[in-house]
C-alpha positions in Angstrom: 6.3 19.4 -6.2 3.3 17.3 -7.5 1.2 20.5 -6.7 -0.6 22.1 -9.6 -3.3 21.7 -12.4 -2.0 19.5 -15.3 -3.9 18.3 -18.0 -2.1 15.1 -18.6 -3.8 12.0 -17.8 -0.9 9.4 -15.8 -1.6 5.4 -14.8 -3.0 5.1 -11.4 0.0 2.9 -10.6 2.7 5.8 -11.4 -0.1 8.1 -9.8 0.4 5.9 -6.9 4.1 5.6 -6.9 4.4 9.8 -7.1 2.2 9.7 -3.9 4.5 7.1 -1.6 7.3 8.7 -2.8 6.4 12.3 -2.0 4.8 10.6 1.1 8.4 9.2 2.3 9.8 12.7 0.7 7.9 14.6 3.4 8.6 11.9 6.5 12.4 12.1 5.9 12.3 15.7 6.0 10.4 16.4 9.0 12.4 13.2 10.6 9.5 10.9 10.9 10.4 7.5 11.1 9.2 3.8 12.3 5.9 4.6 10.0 3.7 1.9 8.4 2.1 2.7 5.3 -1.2 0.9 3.6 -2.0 0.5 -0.1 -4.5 -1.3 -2.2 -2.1 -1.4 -4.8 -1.0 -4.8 -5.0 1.4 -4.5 -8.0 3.4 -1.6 -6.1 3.4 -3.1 -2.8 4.9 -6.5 -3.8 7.4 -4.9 -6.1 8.3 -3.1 -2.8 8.4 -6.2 -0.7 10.4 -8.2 -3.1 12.9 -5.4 -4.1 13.3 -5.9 -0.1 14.5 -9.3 -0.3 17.2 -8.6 -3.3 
């Protein structure tokens, strides 16, 4: 779980990545599906789109 106090200081991007994928963590679990998701985070979200097209 990403649930805690830690004194370690991460890159926004990786803090970003943790949150999708405990995001898409929670969504499988409680069977959630067809869901859109937003980000500002350019470099994430085309390394998602074009891992897509691979």
């Amino acid at each position: 779980r990403l649930t805690g106090i830690y004194e370690v200081v991460l890159p926004p991007k990786l803090i970003e990545i943790l949150a999708l994928r405990e995001s898409l963590s929670w969504l499988h679990k409680h069977n959630a599906y067809n869901v859109y998701f937003e980000s500002d985070a350019k470099v994430i979200v085309d390394a998602i789109l074009n891992s897509q097209k691979d």
